[in-house]
N, C-alpha and C positions, 0 to 999 in steps of 0.2 A: 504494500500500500504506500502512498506518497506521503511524505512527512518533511513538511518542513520545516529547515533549518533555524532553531531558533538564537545562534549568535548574531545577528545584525542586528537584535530587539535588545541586545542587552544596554542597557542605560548608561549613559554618561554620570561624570559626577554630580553634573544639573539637572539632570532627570530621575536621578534617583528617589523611590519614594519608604528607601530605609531610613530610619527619622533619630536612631539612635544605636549604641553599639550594644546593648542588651535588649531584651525582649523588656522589660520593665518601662528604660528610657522611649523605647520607640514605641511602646502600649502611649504614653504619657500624652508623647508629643503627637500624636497618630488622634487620640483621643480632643485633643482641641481646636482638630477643623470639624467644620457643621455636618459632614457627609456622616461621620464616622459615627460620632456621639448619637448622630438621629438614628442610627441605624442599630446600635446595644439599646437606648430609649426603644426603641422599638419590639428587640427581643423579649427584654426585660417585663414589658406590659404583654405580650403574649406567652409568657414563661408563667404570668401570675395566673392564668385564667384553667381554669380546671380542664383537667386534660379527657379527651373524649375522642383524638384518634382521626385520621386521617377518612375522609367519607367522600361518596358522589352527591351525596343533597342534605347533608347535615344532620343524620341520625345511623348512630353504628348498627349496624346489621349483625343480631343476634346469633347463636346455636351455630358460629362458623369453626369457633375452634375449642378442644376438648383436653381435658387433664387426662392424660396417659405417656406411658413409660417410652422413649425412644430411641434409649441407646447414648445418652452422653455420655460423655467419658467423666463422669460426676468424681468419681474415687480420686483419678489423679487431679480435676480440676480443684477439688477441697483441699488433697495433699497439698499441690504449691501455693495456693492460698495461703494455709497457716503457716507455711515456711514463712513468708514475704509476712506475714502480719510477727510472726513472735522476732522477726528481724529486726522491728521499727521501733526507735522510739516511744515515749509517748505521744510527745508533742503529733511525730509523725502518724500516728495511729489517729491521733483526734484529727488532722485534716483529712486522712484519707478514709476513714469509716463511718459510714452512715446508715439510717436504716434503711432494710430492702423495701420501704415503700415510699422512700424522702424523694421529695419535689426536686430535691438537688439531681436527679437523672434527668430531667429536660435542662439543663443548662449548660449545654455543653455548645458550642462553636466550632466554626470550620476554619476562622481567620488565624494569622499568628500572632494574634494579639493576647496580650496575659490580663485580662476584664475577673477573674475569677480570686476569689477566695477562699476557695476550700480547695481539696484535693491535694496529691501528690506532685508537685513538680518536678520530670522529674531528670531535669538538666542539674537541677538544685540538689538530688539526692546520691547518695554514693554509688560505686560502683555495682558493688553487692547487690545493693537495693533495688537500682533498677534493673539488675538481672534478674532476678527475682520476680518483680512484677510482671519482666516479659515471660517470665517461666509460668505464670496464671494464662497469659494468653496463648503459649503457646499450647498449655495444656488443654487449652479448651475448642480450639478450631483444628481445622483440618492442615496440611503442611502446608497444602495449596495457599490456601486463608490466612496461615501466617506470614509467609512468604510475603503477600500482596501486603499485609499489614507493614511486615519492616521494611518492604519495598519504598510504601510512601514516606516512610521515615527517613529512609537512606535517601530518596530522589529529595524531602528537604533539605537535607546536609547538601547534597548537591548544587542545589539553587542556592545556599547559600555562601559555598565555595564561591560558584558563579558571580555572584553580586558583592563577592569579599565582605558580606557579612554574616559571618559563621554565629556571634551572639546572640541574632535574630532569627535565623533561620538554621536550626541543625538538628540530628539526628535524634534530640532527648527535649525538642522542643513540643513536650505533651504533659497531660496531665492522667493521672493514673487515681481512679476512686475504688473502693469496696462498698455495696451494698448487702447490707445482711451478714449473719455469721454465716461463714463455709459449712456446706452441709452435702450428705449424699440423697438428702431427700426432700428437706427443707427448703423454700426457697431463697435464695440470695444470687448476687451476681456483681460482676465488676465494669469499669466503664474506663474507656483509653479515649480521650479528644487531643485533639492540637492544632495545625496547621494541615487541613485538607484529610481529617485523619477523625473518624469518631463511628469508636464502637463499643455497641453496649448488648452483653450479655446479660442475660439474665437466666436460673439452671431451676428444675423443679421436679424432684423424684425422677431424673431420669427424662426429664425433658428440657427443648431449648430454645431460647427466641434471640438472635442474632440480627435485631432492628431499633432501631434506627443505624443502618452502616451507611457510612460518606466513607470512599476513597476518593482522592482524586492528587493530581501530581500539576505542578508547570514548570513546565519540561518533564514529559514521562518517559526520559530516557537519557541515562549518564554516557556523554562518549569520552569521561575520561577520569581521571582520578581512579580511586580504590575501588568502586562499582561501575567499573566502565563494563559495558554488554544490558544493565538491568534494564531492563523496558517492562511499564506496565500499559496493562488496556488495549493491549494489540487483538485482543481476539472479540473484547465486548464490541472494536470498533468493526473491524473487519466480519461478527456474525451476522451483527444489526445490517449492514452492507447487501453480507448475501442474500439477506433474508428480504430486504426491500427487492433487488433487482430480480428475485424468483419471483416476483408477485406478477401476475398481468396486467398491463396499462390500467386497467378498470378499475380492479382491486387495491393496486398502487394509489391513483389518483384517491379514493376513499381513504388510504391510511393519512394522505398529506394534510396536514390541516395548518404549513403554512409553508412559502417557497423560501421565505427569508430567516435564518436563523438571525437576525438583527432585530427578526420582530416586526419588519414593513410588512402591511395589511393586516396585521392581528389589535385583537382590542387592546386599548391604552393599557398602559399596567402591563400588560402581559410578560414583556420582559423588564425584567428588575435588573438595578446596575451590580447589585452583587453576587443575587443567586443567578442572573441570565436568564437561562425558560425554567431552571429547573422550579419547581413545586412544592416540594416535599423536603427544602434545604432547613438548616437549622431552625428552632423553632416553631415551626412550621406544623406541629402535630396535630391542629387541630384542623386544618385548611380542608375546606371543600373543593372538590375536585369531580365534574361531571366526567362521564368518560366520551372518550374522543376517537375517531378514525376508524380502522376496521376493525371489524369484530373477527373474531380468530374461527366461530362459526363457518364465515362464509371463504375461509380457506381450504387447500388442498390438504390432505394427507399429510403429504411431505412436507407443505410449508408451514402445517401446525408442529410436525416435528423441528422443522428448523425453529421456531419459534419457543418452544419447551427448551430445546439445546440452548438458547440464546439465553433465556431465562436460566438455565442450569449454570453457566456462567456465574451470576449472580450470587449464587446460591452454594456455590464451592469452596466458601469458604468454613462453612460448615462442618463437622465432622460426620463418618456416615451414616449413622443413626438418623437422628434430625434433618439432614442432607435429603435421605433417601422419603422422610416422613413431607419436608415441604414439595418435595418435587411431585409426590403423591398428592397433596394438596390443589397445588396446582393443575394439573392434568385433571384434577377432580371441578373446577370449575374452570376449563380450558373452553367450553361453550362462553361463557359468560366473557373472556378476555378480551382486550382491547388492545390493539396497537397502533401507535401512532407516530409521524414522523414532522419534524420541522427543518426545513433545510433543502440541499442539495444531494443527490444518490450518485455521486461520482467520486471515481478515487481520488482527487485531491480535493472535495470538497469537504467544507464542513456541516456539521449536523450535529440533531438533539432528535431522542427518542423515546418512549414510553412505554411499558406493559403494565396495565394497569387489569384488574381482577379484585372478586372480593375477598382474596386473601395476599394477593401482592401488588406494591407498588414498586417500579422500578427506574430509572432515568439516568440516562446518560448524555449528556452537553459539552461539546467543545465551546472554551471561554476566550474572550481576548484575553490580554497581557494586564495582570498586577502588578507585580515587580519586572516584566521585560515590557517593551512600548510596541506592543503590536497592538494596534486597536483595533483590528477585524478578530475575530476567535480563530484560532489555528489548532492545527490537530495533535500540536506538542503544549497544550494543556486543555484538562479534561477532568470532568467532574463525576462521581456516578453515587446514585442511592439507590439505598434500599431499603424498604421500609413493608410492614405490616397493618395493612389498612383496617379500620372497624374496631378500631379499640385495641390492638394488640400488638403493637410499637412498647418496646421494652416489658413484654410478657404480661403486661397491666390485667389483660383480659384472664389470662390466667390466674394470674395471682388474685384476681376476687374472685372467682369461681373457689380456690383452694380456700381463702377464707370464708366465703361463702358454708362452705364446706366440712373444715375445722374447727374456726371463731365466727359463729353466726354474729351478726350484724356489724361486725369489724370491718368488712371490706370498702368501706368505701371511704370512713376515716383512713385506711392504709395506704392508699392508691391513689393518689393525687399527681 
């Protein structure tokens, strides 16, 4: 596929918009032009409002998902768990623990900005420690899943080689939470945000929800230094691709619902300066979203398969338990699915897409340049989410149903 070169976008010293040589300094100064401040004001007031989950017309859709056992790997996720907790501090333990049903799980961001007061920081924390931390996530997804995880970690060190500002931008530029005490049946679960980077597990007798997940990279691909070869996103780009060009004119023209990923012809608003087209980006949990483009019904065979594969993508980050139980999920309401596309279907064009269903949301968006100065989106930076629509964005659905369950009438004080 065509990809282009992203050195000629790298910023001069005048153009630069690193604002300080720590992530602290540059939160500060970053924090007192108008774009920025209106735009945490703005999280902030939707972070407060009670959380009720991603929908087509603003009411979750009941009886979609159920409390059963499916294969995490719970025993070793509890084990490094409590490694990383009897590791810590006090101090440390009181930023990074809170309860599995604290509001502090919606506050997480995709910027590189440090707007937070809780959690583990954990450029801030020693070496051990943050081995440690990554030893919970590694325990808990698939290789594939981690891999991509420290991929976007490594490709920030990268961008910040690039921009010579490693302070702001590098490998440990995250935050690392615990929710709940580690259990193999109880629920609890841990949460990793940072710069382009936010994943939130949540584990429950043997089952898992791996949503709200943002990866995304600018520059998704190191040609040099210590991770020279790493590329992400080559295959959500190139499936979403074939998957469009298998379609027939007819069908095609129905997924399109807009020519311009810049947003010309679509309703005002539509595209936002920070998230782009995407929908479902930070914050965002409770956002209506009608569905849009083709319906997965009115496809072939084949190109509902290509479309499942596309989706399994997504979805591989997972280990194979819960892996094997969403993708069952999905093909279980694969009538009902929606796909949509904005943009161009050419190999050097850019594009944003969507699979949207009553148990997945999904989206992939090439962005212009934040730290390089390309103002058109290029396809060496890219966003993607994933998310669990109807109430079940960080296991929430689950976890009242369980207290529903165990502590009648507790659940909804828990789950906020």
């Amino acid at each position: 596929m065509a990809q282009l070169d992203y050195r000629p976008y790298i910023p001069g010293p005048d153009e630069t918009r690193i604002a300080g040589a720590t992530a602290e300094a540059h939160t500060a100064a970053r924090l007192e032009s108008p774009r920025p401040r209106k735009l945490f004001e703005e999280w902030a007031a939707l972070a407060d409002r009670p959380f009720a989950g991603i929908t087509t017309d603003g009411a979750a859709r009941d009886g979609l998902f159920a409390l059963k056992p499916e294969g995490a790997p719970v025993e070793a996720m509890a084990a490094a768990a409590w490694q990383l907790l009897d590791a810590l501090t006090p101090a440390e333990r009181a930023r990074m623990l809170h309860p599995v049903g604290s509001p502090l799980w919606r506050r997480w961001q995709n910027t590189e900005m440090v707007a937070e007061d809780h959690g583990l920081r954990l450029e801030r924390a020693a070496a051990p420690v943050r081995e440690l931390a990554m030893a919970v996530v590694h325990a808990s997804l698939s290789e594939a899943g981690y891999a991509a995880g420290v991929g976007v970690m490594r490709l920030n060190a990268f961008l910040g080689e690039v921009l010579g500002a490693p302070g702001v931008l590098n490998e440990w530029s995250y935050t690392f939470c615990l929710f709940g005490e580690p259990s193999t049946a109880e629920p609890w679960g841990w949460q990793l945000f940072g710069h382009h980077l936010s994943l939130n597990c949540l584990t429950l007798d043997g089952q898992m929800v791996l949503t709200p997940c943002f990866l995304g990279a600018e520059i998704t691909y190191a040609d040099s230094g210590p991770h020279a070869g790493l590329r992400l996103f080559r295959d959500h780009e190139r499936r979403g691709l074939e998957l469009m060009n298998a379609l027939p004119p007819a069908l095609r023209d129905k997924a399109v619902v807009g020519r311009s990923i810049l947003g010309d012809g679509l309703p005002e608003g539509r595209r936002h300066f920070a998230d782009h087209m995407h929908l479902g980006g930070a914050h965002r949990d409770n956002r209506i979203v009608p569905y849009e483009g083709l319906e997965a019904g009115l496809m072939s065979v084949r190109q509902q398969r290509m479309l499942t594969d596309l989706a399994g993508e997504y979805l591989a980050a997972l280990p194979d338990g819960p892996r094997q139980a969403r993708l069952e999920d999905f093909e279980r309401h694969l009538a009902e699915t929606h796909f949509c596309w904005i943009g161009g279907a050419g190999e050097a064009d850019t594009f944003y897409y969507r699979i949207q269903s009553p148990v997945a949301f999904i989206e992939f968006d090439m962005h212009s340049g934040v730290f390089l100065s390309n103002r058109a989106p290029a396809k060496f930076h890219v966003h993607t989410i994933v998310r669990t629509p109807n109430g079940n964005d960080y296991g929430i659905d689950l976890l009242r149903q369980h207290y529903r369950r165990s502590h009648v009438g507790g659940a909804d004080r828990q789950c906020r």
